[in-house]
BAFI-3210 file (N, C-alpha, C; in Angstrom, 3 decimals, decimal comma, padded with zeros to 6 digits):
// residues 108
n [1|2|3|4|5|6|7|8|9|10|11|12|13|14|15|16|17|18|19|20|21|22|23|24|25|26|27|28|29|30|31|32|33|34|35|36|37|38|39|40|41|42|43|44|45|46|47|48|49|50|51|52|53|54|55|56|57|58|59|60|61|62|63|64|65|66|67|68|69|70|71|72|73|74|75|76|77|78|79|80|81|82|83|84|85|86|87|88|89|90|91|92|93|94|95|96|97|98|99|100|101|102|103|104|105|106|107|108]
n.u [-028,312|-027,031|-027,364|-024,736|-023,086|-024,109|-024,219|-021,338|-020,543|-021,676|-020,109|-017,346|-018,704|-018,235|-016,307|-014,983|-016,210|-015,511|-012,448|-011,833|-013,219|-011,467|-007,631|-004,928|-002,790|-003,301|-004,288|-001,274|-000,084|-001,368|-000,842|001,682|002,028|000,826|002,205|004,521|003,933|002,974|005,430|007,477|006,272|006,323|009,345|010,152|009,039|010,643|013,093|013,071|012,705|015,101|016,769|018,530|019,665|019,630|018,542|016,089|015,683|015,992|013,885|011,156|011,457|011,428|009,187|007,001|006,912|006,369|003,238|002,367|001,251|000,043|-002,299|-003,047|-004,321|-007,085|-009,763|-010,798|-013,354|-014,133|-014,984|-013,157|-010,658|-011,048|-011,127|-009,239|-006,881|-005,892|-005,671|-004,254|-001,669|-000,277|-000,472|001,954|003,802|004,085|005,349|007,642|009,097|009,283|011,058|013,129|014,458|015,473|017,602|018,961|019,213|021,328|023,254|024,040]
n.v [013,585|013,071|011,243|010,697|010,270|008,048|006,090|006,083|005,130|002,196|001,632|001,207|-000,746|-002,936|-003,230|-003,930|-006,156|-007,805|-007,313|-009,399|-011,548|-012,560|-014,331|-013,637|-014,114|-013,445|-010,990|-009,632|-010,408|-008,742|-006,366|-006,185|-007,087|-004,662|-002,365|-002,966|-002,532|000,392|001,143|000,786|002,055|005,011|004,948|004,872|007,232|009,576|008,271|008,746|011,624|012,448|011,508|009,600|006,796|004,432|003,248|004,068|002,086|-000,217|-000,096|000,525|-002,092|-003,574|-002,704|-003,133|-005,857|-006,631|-005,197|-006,724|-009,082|-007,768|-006,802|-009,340|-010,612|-011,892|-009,296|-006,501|-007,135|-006,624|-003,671|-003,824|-004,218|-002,565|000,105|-000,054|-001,583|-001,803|000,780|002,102|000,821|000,982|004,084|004,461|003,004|004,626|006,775|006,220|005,001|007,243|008,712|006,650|006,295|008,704|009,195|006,433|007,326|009,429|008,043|006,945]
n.w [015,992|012,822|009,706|008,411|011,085|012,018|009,495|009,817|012,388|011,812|009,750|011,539|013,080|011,396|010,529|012,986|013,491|010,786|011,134|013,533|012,334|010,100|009,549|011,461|010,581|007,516|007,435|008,488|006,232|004,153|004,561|004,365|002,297|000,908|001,583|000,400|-002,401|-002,010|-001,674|-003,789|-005,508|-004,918|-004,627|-007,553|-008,512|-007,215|-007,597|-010,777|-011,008|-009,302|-011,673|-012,087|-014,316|-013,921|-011,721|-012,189|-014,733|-013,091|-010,881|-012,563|-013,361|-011,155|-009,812|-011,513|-011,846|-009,492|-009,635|-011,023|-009,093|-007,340|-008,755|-009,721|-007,364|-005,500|-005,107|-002,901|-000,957|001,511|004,444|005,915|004,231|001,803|003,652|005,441|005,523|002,789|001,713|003,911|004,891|002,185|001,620|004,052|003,210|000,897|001,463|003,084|001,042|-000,373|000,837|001,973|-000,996|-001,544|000,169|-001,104|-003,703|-003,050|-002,764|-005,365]
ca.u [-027,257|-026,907|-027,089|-023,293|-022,687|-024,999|-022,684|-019,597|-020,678|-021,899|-019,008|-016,708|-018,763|-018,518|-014,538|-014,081|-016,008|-014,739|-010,955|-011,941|-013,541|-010,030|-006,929|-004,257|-001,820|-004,053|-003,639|-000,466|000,221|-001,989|-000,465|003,008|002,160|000,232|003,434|005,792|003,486|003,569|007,128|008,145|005,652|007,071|010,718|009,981|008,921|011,616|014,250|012,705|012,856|016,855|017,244|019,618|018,825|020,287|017,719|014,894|015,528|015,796|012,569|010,370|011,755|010,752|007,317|006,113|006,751|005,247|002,084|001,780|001,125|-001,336|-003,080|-003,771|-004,673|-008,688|-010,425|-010,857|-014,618|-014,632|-014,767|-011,545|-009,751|-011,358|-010,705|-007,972|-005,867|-005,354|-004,498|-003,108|-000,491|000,073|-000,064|002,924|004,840|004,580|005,724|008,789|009,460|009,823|011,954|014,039|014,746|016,231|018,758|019,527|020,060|022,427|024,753|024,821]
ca.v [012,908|012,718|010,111|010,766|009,502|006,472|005,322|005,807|003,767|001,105|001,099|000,649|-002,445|-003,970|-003,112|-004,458|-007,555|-008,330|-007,940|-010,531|-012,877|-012,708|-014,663|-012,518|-014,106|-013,016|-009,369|-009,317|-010,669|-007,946|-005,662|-006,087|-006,412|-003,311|-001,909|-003,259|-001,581|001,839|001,497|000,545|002,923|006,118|005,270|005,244|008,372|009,971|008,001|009,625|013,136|012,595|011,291|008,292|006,121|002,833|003,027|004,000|001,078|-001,281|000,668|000,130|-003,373|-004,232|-002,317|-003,761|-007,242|-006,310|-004,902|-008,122|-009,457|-007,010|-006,890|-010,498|-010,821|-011,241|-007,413|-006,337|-006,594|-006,195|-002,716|-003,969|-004,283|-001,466|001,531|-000,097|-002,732|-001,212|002,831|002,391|000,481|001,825|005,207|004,385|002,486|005,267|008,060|005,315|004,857|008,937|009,160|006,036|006,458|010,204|008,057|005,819|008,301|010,027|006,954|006,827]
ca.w [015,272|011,266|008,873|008,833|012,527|011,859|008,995|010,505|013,722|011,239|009,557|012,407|014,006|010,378|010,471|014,117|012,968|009,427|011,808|014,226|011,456|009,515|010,096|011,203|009,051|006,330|007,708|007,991|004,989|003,321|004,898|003,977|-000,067|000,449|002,338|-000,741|-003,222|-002,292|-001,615|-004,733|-006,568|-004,781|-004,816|-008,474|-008,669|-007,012|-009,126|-012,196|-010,868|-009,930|-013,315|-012,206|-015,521|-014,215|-010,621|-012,992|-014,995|-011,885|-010,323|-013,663|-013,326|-010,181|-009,719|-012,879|-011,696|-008,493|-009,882|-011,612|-008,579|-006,808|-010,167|-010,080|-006,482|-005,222|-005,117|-001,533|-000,656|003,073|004,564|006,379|002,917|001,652|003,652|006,281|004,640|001,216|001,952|005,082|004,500|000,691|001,689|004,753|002,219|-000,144|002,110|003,549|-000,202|-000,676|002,320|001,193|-002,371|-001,652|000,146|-001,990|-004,823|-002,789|-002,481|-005,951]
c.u [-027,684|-026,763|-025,782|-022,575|-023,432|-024,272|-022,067|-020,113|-020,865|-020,733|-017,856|-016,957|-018,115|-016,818|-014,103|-014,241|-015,572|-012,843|-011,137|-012,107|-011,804|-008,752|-006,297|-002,857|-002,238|-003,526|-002,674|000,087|-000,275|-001,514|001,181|002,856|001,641|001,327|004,209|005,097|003,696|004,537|007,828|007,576|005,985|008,667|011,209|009,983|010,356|012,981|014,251|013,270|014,470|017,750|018,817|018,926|018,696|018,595|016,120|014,689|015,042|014,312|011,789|010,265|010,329|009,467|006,635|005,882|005,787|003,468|001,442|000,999|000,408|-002,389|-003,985|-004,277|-006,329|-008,845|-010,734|-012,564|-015,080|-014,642|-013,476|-010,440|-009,986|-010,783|-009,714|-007,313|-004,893|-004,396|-004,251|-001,934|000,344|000,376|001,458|004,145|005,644|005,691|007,638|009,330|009,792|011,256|013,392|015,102|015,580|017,389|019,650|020,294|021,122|023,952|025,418|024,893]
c.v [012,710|011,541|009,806|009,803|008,117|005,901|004,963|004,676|002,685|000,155|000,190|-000,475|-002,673|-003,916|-004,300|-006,073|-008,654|-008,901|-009,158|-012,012|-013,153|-013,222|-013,961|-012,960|-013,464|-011,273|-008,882|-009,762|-009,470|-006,757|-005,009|-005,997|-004,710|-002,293|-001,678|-002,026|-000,315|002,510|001,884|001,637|004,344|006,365|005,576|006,738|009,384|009,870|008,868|011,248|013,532|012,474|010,379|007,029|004,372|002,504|003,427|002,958|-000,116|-001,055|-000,090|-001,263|-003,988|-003,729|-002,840|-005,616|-007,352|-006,330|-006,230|-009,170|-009,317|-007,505|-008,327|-011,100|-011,162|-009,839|-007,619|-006,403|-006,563|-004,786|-002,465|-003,490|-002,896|-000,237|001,632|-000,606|-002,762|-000,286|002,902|002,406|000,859|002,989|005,321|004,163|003,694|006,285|007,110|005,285|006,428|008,976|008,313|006,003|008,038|009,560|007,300|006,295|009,069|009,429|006,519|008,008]
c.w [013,822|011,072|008,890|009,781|012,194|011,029|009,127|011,708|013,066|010,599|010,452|013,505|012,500|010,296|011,346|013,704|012,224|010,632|012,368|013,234|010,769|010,065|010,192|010,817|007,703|006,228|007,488|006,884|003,881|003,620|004,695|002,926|-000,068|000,606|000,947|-001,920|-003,190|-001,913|-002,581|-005,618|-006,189|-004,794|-006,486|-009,336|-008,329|-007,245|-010,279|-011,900|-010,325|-010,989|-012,918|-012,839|-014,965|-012,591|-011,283|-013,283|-013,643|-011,123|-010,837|-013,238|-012,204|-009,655|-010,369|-012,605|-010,184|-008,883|-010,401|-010,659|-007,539|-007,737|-009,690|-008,521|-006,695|-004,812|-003,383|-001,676|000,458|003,610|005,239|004,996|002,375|002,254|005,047|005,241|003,259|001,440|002,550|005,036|003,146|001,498|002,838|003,815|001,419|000,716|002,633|002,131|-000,380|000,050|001,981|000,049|-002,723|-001,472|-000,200|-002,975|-004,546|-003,346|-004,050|-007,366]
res [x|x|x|x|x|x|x|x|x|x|x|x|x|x|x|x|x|x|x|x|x|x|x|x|x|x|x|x|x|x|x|x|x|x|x|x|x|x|x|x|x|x|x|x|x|x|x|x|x|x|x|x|x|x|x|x|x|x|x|x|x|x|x|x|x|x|x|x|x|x|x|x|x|x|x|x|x|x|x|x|x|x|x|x|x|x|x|x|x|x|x|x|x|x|x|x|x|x|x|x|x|x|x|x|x|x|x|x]
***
């Protein structure tokens, strides 16, 4: 077995434990901003590239006030936060935000 495998197993006690130590209001709570975030930051995108000016504007709007609010959060320093908690939920968001925002632009 590699250094590799020894990592990863390390990692994933220090995951299971960090979960357990954590409230899971906390979780889900972190889990839903992370959600909102890369909702809002891919429906963005895909506003822009239909070129409907008025859902841009509103987009800009509301991501920017968002971010304000990641931004100023505490920094993740658990390996939970780190490499679950963050890009999990971001990266779902974002892809739900792609999928969404086509949608939307249809309707108007």
């Amino acid at each position: 077995m590699g250094m590799g495998f020894v990592y990863l197993t390390m990692s994933l006690k220090n995951i299971k434990h960090e979960y357990r130590q954590t409230p899971k209001k906390e979780i889900k709570g972190a889990i839903l901003e992370n959600f909102i975030y890369g909702l809002l930051g891919s429906i963005l995108i895909v506003f822009i590239v239909s070129r409907v000016d008025i859902l841009v504007l509103l987009g800009y709007m509301t991501y920017y006030f968002y971010v304000g609010k990641v931004i100023n959060r505490p920094k993740y320093i658990t390996s939970l936060g780190k490499f679950i908690i963050f890009p999990v939920p971001t990266a779902l968001g974002a892809f739900v935000g792609y999928k969404l925002a086509y949608i939307l632009s249809s309707f108007i």
